[in-house]
N, C-alpha and C positions, 0 to 999 in steps of 0.2 A: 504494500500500500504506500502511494507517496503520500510526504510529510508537508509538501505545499499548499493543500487545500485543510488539512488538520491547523497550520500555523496560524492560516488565515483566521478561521473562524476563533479558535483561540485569540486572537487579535483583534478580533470584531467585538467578540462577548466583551474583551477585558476594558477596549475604548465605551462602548457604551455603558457599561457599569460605571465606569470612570464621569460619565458624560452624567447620569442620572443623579449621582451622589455630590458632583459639584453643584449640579442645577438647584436641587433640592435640600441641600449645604447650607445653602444661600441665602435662601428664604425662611429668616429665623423670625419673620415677626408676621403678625394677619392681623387684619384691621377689617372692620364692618363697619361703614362709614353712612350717614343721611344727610343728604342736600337738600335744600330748601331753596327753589330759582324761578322767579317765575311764574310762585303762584302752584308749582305745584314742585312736590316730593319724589324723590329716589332714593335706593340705597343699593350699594353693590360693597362687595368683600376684594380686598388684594391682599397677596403676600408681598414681604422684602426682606432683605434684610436688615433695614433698619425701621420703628415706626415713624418716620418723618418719608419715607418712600412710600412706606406703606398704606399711611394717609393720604400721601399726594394721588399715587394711582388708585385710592377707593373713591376719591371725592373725584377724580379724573373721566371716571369710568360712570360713576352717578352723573355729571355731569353730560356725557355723552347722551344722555336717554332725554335730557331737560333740554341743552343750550341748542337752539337753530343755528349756523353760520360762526363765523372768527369769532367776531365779536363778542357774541355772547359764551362762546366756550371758554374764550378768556374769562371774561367776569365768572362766570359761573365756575371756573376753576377756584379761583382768590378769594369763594367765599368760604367761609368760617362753616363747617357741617355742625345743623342741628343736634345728630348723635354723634358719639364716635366710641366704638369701642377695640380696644387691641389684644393681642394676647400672642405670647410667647410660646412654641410647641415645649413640653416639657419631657 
């Protein structure tokens, strides 16, 4: 049996393991965020690893569902969320 196609997969398994455990390494904090824009309410969850990421893409993401056009995704980004809750995996 050649050792070519055995090294491969061997090399494939070990980079993607590699790849999952950086990825999810990483993302040590989750956040569940409510925005208030508009006149009307969202909320959506991010991970990060930090909670100042983490808030940024919850209220980013609640924001997406609220703000029409530039403009208002900005503002609706910058604003201050009604809830906010974080939590660290333990």
């Amino acid at each position: 049996m050649k050792r070519g196609p055995i090294v491969a997969g061997v090399l494939i398994v070990g980079l993607s393991g590699l790849l999952l455990w950086n990825t999810l390494g990483a993302q040590r904090v989750e956040c569940h965020a409510c925005v208030e824009f508009g006149g009307q309410h969202n909320c959506a969850a991010a991970s990060a690893a930090s909670k100042a990421e983490a808030t940024k893409s919850a209220v980013s993401t609640a924001c997406g569902v609220l703000a029409r056009g530039m403009d208002q995704s900005i503002a609706c980004d910058n604003t201050k969320p009604v809830s906010l809750e974080c939590k660290s995996p333990s």
